[in-house]
N, C-alpha and C positions, 0 to 999 in steps of 0.2 A: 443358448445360441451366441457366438462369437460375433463382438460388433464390430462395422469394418473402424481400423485407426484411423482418427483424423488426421491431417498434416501438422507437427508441431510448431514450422513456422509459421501456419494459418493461423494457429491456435492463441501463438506467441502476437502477430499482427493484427489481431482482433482483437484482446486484451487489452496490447498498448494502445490500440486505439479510445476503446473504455475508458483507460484509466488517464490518459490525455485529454477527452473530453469533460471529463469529471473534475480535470485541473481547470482547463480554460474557461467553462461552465460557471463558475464563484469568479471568474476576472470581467463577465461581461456584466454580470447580472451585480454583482455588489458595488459597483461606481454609479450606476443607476438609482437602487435601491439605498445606499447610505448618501446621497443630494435629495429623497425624496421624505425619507425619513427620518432624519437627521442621526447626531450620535444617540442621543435618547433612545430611538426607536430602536437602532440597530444594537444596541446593547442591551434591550429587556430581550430580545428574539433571542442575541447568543446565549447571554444569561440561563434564561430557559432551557435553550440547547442543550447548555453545557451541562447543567443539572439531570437533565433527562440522559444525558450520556452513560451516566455510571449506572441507575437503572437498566440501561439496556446491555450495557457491560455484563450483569450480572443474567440478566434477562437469557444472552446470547450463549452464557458461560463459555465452556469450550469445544462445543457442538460444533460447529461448522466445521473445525481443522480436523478434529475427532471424525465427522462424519467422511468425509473428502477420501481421508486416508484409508478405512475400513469399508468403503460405498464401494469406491474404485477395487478393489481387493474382489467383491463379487457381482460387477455389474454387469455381467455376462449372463448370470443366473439370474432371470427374472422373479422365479420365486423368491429366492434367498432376498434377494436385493428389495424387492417389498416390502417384505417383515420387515429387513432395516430400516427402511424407511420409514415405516411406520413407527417404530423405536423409535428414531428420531425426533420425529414432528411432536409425540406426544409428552416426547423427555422435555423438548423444547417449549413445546403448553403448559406444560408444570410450572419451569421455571418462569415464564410469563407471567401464570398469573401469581407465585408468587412474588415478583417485581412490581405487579402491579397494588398488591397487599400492602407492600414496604412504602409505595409512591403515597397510596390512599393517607398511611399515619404521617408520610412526609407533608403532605398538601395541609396537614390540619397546625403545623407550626403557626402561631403569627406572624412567624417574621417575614413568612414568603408575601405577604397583603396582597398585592396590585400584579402577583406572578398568577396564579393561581390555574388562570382560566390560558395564561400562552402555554403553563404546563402542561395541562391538560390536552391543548391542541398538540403540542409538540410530542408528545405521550402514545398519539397513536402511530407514528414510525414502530414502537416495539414491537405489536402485536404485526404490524403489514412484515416486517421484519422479519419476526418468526411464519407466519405462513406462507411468503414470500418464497421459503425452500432457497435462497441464491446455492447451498452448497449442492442442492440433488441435481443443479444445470451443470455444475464446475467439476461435478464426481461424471458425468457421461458426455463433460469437455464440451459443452453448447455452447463455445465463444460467440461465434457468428449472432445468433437468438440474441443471448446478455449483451452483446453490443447495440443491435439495434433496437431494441428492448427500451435499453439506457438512454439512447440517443431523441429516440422517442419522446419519451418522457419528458427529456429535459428540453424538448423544443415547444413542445405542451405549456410548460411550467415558465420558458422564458414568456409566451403568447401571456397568461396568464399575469405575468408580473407585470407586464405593460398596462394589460385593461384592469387588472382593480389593484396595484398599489398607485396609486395615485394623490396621498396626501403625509401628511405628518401620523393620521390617527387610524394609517391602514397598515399598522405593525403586524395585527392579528392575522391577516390576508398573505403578508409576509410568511409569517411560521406556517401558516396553511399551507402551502405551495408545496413543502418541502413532505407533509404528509400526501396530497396529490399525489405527489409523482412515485413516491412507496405505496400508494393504496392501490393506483394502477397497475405496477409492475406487479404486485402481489397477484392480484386479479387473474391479469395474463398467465402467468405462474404456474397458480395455481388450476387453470384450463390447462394448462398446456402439457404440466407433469400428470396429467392421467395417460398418454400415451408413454410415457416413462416409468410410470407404476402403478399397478394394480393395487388399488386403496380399498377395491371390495374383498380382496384375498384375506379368507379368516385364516385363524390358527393361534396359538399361543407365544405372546408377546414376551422376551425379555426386556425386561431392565437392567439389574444389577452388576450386570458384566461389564457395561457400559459407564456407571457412573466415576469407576476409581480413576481409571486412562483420561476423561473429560475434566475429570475437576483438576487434577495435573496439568492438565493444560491453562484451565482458565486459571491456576494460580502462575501458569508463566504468564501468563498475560496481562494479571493484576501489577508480576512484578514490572513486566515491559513496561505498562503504561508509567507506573512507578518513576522508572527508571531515565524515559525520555524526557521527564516532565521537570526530574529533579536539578539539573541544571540552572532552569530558568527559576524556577524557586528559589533555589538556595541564592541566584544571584540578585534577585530583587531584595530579597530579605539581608543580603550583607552589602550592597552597592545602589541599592535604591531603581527608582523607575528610569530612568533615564539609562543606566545601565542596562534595564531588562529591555527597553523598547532597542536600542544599538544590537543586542545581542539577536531579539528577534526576528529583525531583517538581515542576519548574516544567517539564522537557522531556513527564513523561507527559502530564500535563494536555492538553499541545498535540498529542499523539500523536494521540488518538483523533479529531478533528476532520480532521488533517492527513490520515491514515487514510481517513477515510471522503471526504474531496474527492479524493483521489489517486486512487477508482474511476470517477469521470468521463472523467480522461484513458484510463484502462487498457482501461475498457467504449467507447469511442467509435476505440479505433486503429484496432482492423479494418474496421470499414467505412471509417476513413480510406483507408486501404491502399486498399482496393477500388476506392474512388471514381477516387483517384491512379492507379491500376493500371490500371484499363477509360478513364480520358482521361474522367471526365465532372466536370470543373471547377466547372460550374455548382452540382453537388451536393455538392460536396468544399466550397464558397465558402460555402454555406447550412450546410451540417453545421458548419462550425467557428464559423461565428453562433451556432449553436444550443451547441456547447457552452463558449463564452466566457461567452454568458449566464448560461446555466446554472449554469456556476460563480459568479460573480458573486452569483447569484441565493440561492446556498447559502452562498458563503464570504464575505462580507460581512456578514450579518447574523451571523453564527459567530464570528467573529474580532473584531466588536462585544461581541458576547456572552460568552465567553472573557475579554476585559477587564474586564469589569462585576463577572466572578464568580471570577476565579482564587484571590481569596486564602482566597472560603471552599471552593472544590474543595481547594486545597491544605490546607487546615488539617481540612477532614472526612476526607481520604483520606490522608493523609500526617503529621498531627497541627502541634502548637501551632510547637516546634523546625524547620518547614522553612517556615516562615510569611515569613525573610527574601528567599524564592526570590519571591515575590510580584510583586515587578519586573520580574524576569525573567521571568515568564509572560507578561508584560503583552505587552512587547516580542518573546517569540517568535510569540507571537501574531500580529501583523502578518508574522511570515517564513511564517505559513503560506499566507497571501494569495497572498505574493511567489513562492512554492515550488511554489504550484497551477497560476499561471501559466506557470512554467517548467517546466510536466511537460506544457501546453500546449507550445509552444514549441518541445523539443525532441521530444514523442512524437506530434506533430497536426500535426507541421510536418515539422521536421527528420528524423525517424527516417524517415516515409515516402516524403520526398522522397532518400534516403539518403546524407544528409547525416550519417552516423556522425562521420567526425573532427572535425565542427565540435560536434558534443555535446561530444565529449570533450576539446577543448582547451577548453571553457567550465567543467566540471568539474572538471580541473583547474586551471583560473585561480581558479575559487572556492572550492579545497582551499588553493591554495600562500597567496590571499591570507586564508584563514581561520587558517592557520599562524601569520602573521605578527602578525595581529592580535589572537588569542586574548595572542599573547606581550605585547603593547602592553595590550591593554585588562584582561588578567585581573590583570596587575601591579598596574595601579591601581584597576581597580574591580570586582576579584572575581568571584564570580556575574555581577553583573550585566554586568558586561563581556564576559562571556566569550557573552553571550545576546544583545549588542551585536554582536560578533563574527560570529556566526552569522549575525545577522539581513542585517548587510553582504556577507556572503560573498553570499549568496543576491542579494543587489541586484547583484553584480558580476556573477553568473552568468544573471540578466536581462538584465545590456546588453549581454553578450556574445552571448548567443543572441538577443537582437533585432537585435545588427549585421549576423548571422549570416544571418536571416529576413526582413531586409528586400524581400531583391529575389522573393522565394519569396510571400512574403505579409502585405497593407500589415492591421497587428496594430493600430496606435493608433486606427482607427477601431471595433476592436471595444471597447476599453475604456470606449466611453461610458456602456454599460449601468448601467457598475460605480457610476457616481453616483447616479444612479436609486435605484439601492438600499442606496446609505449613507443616502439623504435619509428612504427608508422603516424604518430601525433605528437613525438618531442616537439616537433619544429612549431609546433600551435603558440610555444613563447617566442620564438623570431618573427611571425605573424604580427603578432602583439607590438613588440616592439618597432619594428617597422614603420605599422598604422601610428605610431603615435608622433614619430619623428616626420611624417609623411601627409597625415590629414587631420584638422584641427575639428572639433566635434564631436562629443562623446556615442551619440548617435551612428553616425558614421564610422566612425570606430569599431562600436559593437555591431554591426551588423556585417562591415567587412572582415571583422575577425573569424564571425561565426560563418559567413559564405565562404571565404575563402579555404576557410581549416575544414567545415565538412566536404566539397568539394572535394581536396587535395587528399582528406582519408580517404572518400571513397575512392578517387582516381588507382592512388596507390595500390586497394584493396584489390581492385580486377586487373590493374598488371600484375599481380601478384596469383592472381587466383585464387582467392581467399573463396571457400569451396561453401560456407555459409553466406556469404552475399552472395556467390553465383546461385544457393539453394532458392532464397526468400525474391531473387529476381526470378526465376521459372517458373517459382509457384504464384510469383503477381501476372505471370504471363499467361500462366494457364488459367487462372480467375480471368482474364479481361478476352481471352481467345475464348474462353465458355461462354462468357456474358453474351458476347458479339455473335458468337454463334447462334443464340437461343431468338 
């Protein structure tokens, strides 16, 4: 039976909402938490973290994007779509508990002493993680649920950090929280995907079909994290801490942008899949219009923006001492353009066409040549080079995946939009400059910048009749004309 489509700007606006709160979410709650716990505390939690991270790395392998793609493809067919399911969950049990086999010989090190027992708390995100299902909401598009789901949670978990972190020696209470609110959602989850799938349906399970396509994936992923990671490496290791701390408040800046356009690609797969999946071209050929634009429409004026104001984001959020990173904002700034594109590319294109190994030798072409380059450019020009580097690597992993995608689907016709809407936010640097010759205070500054310039885009946008903002205003009209109604 045929399910009715969701709205993709609903889909699109409930995501970003998600993934917005999940950014501001760690800005309330960690000014709190690192005055009550000091650096000590907040550093054995990350610590922990970060160790349990690659665990879950391998834990998650490349199930979710694997499933997403292939779920979507038959989730009309309840039976069919079960078995997969099930396929799924128990491929993903496997590897659970073998991560959790690898964690057991890792805990017995000496070295970990005094970690031990946060590992272990911090340990059970994998397991909530995997039974959690998050890909079997995102394969039948439950944005609305995953949002308030998330939201949930994490107003739970702020209530919680109040009543019992309350000292220097409540680090453990701390790493707790953060399984809470995975154990919950899992919980819910797992209730809630039994009207989604029939988990008593017998019948005879594959595997092996499944594992070559997943592990492909999870090796683009090893190499991704690789890749994003090796800049800040290579520059602390040739230019010392002080360099890496400058560089990493020019990379957060660009996080939260880069962030929130990365959930167009991730909100828009599934129904790729689908389209790909049932043969219906026509709407596969419109949908990826719709979300080229889109992007375009969002990460243009962003990534203008971003430039205009980095150096006072950096100097309010980061202080006076990382103000030389300012360059290098500027500059990654434009890789997140490059980088949205290429999650087009390879997640709108390639992944559902399964085209897995061509992701992944483009990945790593733009890991081996960001190696290379980071050595070249951070020798001579530091910081900034090393955000130079970056921003190249990412250009290299564009033409690869567009040599990649040519014959699949002709891409340079969609880029037209993109000028459209530089021509509607050039003036974001007259803006800038204006405010600076005009009001004295960096505050003031940035805030006028950013009212005045989004304002002035959107004005533009509706004498213009840009037919996606008139879309995502109708569809906020008819949510508030239902609401009101009911």
């Amino acid at each position: 039976m045929k399910t009715k489509q969701k709205s993709i700007s609903i889909n699109l606006i409930a995501n970003s909402i998600k993934t917005l709160m999940g950014i501001i979410f760690p800005l309330i709650t960690f000014p709190y938490a690192s005055r009550v716990l000091g650096a000590a505390g907040i550093g054995k939690v990350n610590y922990a973290s970060s160790i349990i991270s690659y665990f879950s790395m391998f834990a998650a392998l490349g199930i979710s994007t694997y499933a997403v793609r292939e779920g979507a493809r038959i989730r009309d067919d309840k039976e069919k779509f079960s078995k997969f399911a099930k396929e799924m969950l128990n491929i993903n049990l496997c590897t659970t508990v073998i991560s959790y086999l690898a964690l057991l010989i890792f805990l017995s090190l000496p070295i970990l002493g005094n970690y031990k027992k946060l590992l272990v708390i911090s340990s059970a995100t994998i397991v909530f993680t995997t039974i959690g299902m998050e890909w079997l909401f995102t394969i039948k598009e439950e944005y609305a649920y995953i949002t308030k789901r998330a939201i949930l949670f994490q107003c739970i978990s702020l209530v919680c950090l109040f009543l019992l972190v309350r000292s220097k020696e409540d680090y453990y209470w701390y790493a707790a929280l953060t399984v809470i609110s995975a154990g919950g959602s899992a919980i819910l989850n797992l209730i809630y995907s039994r009207k989604l799938v029939n988990w008593r349906q017998s019948g005879r399970l594959e595997y092996k079909k499944h594992l070559k396509p997943i592990l492909l994936i999870f090796g683009t992923s090893v190499a991704s994290s690789i890749y994003m990671t090796m800049d800040t490496t290579m520059l602390g290791a040739m230019r010392g801490d002080q360099a890496t701390g400058v560089y990493t408040a020019a990379v957060k800046i660009n996080t939260v942008v880069s962030t929130m356009i990365g959930t167009i690609s991730a909100t828009i797969l599934p129904r790729v899949s689908y389209y790909i999946g049932n043969g219906l071209k026509e709407e596969y050929k419109k949908l990826m219009k719709v979300s080229v634009d889109m992007l375009m429409m969002i990460a243009v004026p962003a990534v203008i923006g971003m430039m205009c104001t980095s150096d006072i984001l950096i100097l309010l959020f980061s202080g006076r001492e990382f103000l030389s990173g300012s360059m290098a904002a500027k500059i990654l700034s434009a890789k997140v353009i490059v980088g949205a594109v290429n999650r087009i590319l390879a997640y709108q294109i390639c992944i559902p066409h399964k085209k897995d190994k061509e992701v992944l030798i483009a990945t790593v072409s733009g890991a081996v040549f960001n190696l290379f380059g980071n050595m070249v450019l951070i020798t001579y020009l530091g910081v900034t080079g090393a955000s130079i580097a970056t921003l190249l690597s990412e250009v290299i992993v564009f033409i690869v995946l567009t040599y990649f995608t040519r014959k699949i689907f002709a891409m340079k016709s969609m880029y037209t939009r993109g000028f459209y809407y530089l021509l509607a936010s050039i003036w974001f640097f007259g803006v800038r400059y204006l405010l600076d010759k005009m009001v004295s205070g960096v505050v003031v500054t940035l805030f006028g910048t950013v009212g005045i310039c989004i304002a002035g885009y959107g004005i533009i946008l509706l004498i213009a009749r840009d037919a996606y903002l008139l879309e995502v205003i109708n569809q906020i009209k008819k949510k508030i004309n239902n609401f009101v109604g009911k």
